[in-house]
ZARO-825648 format. One record per residue (C-alpha): x, y, z; residue number from 1. Coordinates in nm, 3 decimals, always signed. Example, Ala and Ser with C-alpha at 12.3 -4.5 7.8 and 13.67 -1.06 7.14 Angstrom:
! residues 2
LOTI      xx      yy      zz num
LOTI  +1.230  -0.450  +0.780   1
LOTI  +1.367  -0.106  +0.714   2
This chain:
! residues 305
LOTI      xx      yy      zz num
LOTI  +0.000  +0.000  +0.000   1
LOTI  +0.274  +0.197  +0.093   2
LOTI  +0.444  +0.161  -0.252   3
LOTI  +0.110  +0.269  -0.431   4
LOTI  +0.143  +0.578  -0.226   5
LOTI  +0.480  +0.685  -0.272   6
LOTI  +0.445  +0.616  -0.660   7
LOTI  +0.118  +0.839  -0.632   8
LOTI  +0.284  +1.111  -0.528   9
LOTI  +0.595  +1.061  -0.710  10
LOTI  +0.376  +1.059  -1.069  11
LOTI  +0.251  +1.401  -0.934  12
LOTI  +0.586  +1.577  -0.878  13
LOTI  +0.668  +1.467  -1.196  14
LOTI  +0.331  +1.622  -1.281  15
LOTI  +0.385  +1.971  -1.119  16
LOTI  +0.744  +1.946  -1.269  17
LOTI  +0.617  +1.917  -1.644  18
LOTI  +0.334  +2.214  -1.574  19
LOTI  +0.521  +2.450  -1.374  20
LOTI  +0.258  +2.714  -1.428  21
LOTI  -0.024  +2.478  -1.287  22
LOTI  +0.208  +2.432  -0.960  23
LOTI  +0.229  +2.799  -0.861  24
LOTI  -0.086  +2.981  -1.019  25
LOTI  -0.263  +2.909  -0.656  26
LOTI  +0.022  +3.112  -0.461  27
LOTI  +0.075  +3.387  -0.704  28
LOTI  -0.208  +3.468  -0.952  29
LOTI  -0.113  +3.627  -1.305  30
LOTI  -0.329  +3.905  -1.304  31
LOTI  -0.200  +4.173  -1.041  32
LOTI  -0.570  +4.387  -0.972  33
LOTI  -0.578  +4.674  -0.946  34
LOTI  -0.834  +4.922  -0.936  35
LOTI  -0.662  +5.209  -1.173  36
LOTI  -0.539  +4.964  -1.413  37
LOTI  -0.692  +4.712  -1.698  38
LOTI  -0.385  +4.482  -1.797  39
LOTI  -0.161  +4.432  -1.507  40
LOTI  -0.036  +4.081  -1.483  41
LOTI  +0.318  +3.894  -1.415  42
LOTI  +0.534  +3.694  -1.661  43
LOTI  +0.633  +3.441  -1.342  44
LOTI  +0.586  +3.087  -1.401  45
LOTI  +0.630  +3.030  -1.765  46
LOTI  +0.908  +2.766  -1.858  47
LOTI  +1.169  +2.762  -2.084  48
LOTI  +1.284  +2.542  -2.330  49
LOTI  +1.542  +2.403  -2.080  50
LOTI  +1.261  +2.306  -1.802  51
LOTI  +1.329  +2.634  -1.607  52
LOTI  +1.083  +2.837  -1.467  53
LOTI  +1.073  +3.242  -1.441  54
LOTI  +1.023  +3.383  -1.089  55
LOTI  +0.735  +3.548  -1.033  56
LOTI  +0.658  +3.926  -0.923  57
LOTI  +1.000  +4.016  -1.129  58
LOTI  +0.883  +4.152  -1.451  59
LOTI  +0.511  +4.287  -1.434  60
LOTI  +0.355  +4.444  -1.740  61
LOTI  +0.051  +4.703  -1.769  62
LOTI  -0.083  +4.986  -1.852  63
LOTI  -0.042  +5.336  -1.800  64
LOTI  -0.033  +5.382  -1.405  65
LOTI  -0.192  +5.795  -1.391  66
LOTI  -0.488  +5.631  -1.274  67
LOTI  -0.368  +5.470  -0.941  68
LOTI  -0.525  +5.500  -0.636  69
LOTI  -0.405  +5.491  -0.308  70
LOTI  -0.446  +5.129  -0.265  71
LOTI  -0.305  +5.060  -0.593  72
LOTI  +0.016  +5.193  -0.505  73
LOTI  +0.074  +5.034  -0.165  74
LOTI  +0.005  +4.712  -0.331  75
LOTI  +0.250  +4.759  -0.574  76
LOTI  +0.513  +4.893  -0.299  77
LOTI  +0.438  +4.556  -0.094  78
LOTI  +0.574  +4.375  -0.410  79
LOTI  +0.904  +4.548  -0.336  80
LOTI  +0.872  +4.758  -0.677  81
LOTI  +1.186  +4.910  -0.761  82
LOTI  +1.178  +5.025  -1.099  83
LOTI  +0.892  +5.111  -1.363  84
LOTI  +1.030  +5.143  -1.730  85
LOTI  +0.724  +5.381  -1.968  86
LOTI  +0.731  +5.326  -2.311  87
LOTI  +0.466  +5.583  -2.374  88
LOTI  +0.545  +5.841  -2.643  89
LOTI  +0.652  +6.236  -2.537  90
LOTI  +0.301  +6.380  -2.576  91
LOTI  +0.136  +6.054  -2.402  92
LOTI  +0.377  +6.069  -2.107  93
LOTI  +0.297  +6.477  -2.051  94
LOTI  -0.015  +6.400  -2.105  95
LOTI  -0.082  +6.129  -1.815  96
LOTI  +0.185  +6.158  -1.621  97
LOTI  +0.249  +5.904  -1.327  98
LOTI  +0.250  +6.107  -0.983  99
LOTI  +0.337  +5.830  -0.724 100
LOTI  +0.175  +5.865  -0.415 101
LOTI  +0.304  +5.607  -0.205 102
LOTI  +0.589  +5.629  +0.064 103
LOTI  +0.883  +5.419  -0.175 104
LOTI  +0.864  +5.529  -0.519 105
LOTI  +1.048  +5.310  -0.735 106
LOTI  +1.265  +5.469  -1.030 107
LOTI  +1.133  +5.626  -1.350 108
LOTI  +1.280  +5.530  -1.685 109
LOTI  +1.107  +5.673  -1.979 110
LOTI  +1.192  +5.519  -2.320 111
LOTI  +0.980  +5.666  -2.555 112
LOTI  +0.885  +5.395  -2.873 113
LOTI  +0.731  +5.603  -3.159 114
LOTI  +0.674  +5.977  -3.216 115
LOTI  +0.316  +6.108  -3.155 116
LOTI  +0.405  +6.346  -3.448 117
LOTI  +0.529  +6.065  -3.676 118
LOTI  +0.290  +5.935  -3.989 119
LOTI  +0.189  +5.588  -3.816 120
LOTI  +0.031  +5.826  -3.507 121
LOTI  -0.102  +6.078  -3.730 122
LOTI  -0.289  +5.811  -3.950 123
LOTI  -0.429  +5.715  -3.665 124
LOTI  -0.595  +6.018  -3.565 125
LOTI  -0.671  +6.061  -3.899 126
LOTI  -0.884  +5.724  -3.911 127
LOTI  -1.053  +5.743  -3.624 128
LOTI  -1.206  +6.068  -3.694 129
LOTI  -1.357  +5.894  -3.963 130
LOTI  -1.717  +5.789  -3.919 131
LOTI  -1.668  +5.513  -4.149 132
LOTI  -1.391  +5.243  -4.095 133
LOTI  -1.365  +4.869  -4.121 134
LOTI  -1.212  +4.571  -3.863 135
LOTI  -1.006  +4.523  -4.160 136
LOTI  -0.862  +4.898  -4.201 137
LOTI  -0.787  +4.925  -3.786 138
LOTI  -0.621  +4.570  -3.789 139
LOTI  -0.420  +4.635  -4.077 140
LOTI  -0.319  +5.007  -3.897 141
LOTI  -0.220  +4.818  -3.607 142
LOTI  +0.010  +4.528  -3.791 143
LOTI  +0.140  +4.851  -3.964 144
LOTI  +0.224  +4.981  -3.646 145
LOTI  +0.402  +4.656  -3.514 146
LOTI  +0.620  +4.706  -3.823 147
LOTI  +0.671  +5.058  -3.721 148
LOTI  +0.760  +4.954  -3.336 149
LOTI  +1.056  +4.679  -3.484 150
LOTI  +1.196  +4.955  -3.743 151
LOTI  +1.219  +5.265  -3.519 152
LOTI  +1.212  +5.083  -3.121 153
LOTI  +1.546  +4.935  -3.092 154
LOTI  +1.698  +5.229  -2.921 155
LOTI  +1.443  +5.225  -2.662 156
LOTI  +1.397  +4.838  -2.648 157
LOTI  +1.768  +4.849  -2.625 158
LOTI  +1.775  +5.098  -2.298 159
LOTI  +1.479  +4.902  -2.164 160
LOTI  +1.661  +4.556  -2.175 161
LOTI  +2.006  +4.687  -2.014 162
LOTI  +1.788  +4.824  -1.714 163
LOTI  +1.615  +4.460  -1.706 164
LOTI  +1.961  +4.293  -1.715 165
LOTI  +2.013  +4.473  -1.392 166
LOTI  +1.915  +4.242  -1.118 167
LOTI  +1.923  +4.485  -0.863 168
LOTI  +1.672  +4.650  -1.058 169
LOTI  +1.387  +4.423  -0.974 170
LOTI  +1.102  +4.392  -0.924 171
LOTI  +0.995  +4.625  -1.261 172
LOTI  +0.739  +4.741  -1.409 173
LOTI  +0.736  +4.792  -1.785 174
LOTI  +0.411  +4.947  -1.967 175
LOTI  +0.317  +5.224  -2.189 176
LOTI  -0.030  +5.349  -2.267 177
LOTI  -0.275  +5.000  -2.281 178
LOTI  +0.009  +4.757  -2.169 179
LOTI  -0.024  +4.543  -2.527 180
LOTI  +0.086  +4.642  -2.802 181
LOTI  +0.551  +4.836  -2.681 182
LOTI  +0.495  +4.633  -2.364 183
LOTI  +0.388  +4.336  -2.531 184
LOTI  +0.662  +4.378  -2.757 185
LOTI  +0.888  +4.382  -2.439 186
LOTI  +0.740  +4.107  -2.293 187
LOTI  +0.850  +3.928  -2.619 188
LOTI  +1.175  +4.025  -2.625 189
LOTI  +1.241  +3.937  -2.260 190
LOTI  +1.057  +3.629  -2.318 191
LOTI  +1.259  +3.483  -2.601 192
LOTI  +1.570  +3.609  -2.451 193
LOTI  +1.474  +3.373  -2.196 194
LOTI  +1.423  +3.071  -2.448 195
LOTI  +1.043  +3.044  -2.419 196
LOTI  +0.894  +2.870  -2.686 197
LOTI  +0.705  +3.077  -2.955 198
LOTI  +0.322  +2.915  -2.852 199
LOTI  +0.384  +3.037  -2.456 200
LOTI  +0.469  +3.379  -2.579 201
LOTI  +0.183  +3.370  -2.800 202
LOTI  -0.050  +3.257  -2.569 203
LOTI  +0.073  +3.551  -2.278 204
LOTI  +0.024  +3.799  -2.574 205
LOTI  -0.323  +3.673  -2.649 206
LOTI  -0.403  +3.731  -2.273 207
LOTI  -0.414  +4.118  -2.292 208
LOTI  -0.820  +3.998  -2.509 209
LOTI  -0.955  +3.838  -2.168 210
LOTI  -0.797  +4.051  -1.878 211
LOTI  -0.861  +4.385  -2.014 212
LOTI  -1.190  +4.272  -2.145 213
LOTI  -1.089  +4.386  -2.478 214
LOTI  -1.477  +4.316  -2.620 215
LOTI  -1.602  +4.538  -2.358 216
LOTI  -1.385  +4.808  -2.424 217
LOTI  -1.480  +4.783  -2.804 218
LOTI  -1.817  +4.789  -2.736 219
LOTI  -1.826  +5.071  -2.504 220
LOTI  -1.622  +5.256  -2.805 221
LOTI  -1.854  +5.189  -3.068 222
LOTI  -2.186  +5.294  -2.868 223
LOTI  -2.009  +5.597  -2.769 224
LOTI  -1.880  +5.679  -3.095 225
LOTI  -2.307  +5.620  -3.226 226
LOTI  -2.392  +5.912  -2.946 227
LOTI  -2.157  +6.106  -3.087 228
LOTI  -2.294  +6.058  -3.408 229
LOTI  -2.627  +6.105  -3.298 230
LOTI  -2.548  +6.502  -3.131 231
LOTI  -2.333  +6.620  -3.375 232
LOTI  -2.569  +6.547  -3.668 233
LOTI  -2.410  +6.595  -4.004 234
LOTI  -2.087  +6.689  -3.882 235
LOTI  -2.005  +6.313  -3.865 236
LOTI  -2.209  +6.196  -4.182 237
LOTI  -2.481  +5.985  -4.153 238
LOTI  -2.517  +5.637  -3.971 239
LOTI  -2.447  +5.462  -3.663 240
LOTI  -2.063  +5.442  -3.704 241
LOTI  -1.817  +5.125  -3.699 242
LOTI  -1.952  +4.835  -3.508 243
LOTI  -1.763  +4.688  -3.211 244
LOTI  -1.507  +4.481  -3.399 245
LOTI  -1.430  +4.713  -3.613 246
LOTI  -1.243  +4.895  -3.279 247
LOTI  -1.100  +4.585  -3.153 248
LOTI  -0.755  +4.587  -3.273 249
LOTI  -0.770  +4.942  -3.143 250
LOTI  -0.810  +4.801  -2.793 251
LOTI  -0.756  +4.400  -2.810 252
LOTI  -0.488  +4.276  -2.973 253
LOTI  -0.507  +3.981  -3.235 254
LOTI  -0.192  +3.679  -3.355 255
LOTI  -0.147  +3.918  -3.674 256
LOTI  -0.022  +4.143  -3.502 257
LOTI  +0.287  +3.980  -3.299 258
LOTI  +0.329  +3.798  -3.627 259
LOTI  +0.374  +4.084  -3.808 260
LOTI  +0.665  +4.222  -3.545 261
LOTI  +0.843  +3.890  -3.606 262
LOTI  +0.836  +3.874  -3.961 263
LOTI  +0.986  +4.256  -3.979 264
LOTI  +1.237  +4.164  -3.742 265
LOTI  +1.321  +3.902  -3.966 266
LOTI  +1.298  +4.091  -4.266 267
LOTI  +1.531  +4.382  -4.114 268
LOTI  +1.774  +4.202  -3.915 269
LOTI  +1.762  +3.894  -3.974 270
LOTI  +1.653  +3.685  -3.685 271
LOTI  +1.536  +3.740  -3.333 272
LOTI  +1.875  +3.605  -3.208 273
LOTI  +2.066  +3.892  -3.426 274
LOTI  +1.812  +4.116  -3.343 275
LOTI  +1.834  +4.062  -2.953 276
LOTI  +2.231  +4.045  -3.019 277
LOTI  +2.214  +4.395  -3.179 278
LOTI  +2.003  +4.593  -2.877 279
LOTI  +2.312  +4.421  -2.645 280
LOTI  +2.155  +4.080  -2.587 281
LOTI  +2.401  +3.856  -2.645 282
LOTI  +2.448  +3.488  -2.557 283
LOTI  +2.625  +3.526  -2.237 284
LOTI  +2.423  +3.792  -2.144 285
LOTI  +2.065  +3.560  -2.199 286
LOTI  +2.262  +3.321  -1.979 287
LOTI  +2.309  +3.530  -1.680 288
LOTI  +1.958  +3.652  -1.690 289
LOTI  +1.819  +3.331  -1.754 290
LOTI  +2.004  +3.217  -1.442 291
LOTI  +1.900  +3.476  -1.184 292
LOTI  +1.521  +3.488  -1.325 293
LOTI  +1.494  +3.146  -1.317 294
LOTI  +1.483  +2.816  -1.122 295
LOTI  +1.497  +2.476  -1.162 296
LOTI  +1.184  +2.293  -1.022 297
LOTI  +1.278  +2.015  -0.803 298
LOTI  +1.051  +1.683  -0.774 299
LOTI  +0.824  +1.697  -0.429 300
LOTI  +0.888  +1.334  -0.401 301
LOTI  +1.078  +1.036  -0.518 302
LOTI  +0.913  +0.698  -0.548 303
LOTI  +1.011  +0.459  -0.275 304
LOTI  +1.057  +0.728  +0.009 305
């Protein structure tokens, strides 16, 4: 009887060991709430090709923080928050600036990716004062601006990843103005740096649709633009304005989109590897970070014990 036991428990530490993520979601949940933010969540407990696992509440993504309330930031301070990295464009950081209000403000970085003055920006002013636009024209503006974030980001992706290289830099916080589109690039470049296969990173990307209830927002978009409509009369032209998908890749974010980052960071430099070896990413470098934001799960139990 004894035996049976022992090999139960064995076949489930080799269970945990396989699904890492499985083992740890009930101790540290992926979705950080809180109440001025829509897309906060942790990167902790995704494994690598190698069978490691990343540490959680070391590399948190979101959205822009001007929002926070009180609570908000002494949750974030109990995490032992030490840096938060904005990605958020001149205008956008000016705009909504982050004023912390808690007693142990981490450090600012701001890397700006993009130019609010720059064409993609400006075309996208540009469509959504239209009355009139399809899913198909806002997903296609956002894959164009994926291409723009891999042809014009590497300075500030490069800046970004030499802070996150820091160990004493951690915990961070990395986000810019709906935590999906320059943070989920960083997430992906931290990600594969760390040698996590393509379908995890997809699938963390793919998140962003359910936690910031990306249908909702959409929604909520698309009614408001029809009361628009409705009060300003002819000013807008005629109609009830796009429908909720047609604002989705506006707020949600869809696999076109990543895909479209890779295939111009192929297209431009090559690879990811050469791309991640050009913003100072190197081989030795992924090494050492893979071996300070990661551990080795060990088996709870070996059979016979």
């Amino acid at each position: 009887m004894n035996r049976k036991i022992n090999l139960s428990i064995f076949i489930i530490g080799l269970w945990l060991l396989v699904n890492p993520v499985f083992a740890e979601e009930p101790e540290f949940q992926r979705v950080i709430h809180l109440k001025g933010t829509s897309n906060t969540r942790d990167i902790g407990g995704y494994q690598t090709a190698d069978g490691r696992t990343i540490n959680w509440r070391q590399i948190i993504r979101s959205d822009r923080l001007s929002r926070l309330t009180p609570e908000d930031f002494q949750k974030l301070e109990a995490l032992g928050l030490r840096t938060v990295i904005d990605l958020r464009t001149v205008r956008e950081n000016k705009k909504d600036p982050t004023v912390w209000e808690g007693d142990n403000p981490p450090q600012f970085f701001h890397f700006p990716v993009g130019d609010s003055n720059g064409p993609w920006f400006k075309k996208q002013k540009k469509l959504l004062s239209r009355n009139r636009f399809t899913e198909e024209d806002m997903l296609e503006h956002m894959m164009n601006g994926y291409q723009m974030v891999a042809e014009v980001g590497s300075p500030s992706y490069e800046k970004l990843m030499e802070v996150v290289l820091d160990e004493s830099n951690w915990p961070i916080l990395i986000h810019c103005s709906a935590g999906k589109d320059r943070a989920g690039v960083a997430m992906t470049l931290i990600l594969e740096a760390l040698g996590v296969d393509r379908k995890t990173i997809m699938e963390d990307y793919m998140l962003t649709n359910e936690v910031s209830q990306a249908e909702r927002k959409a929604s909520f978009l698309s009614k408001d633009r029809e009361n628009y409509t409705a009060r300003s009369g002819s000013r807008m032209g005629s109609g009830k304005g796009p429908p909720p998908k047609a604002f989705f890749p506006l707020v949600g974010v869809t696999p076109e989109m990543l895909e479209t980052y890779y295939a111009t960071v192929v297209e431009k430099y090559g690879s990811m590897d050469a791309y991640l070896a050009g913003i100072g990413v190197n081989q030795p470098e992924r090494a050492a970070l893979t071996q300070s934001l990661t551990y080795k799960p060990q088996l709870i139990a070996t059979a016979g014990e």
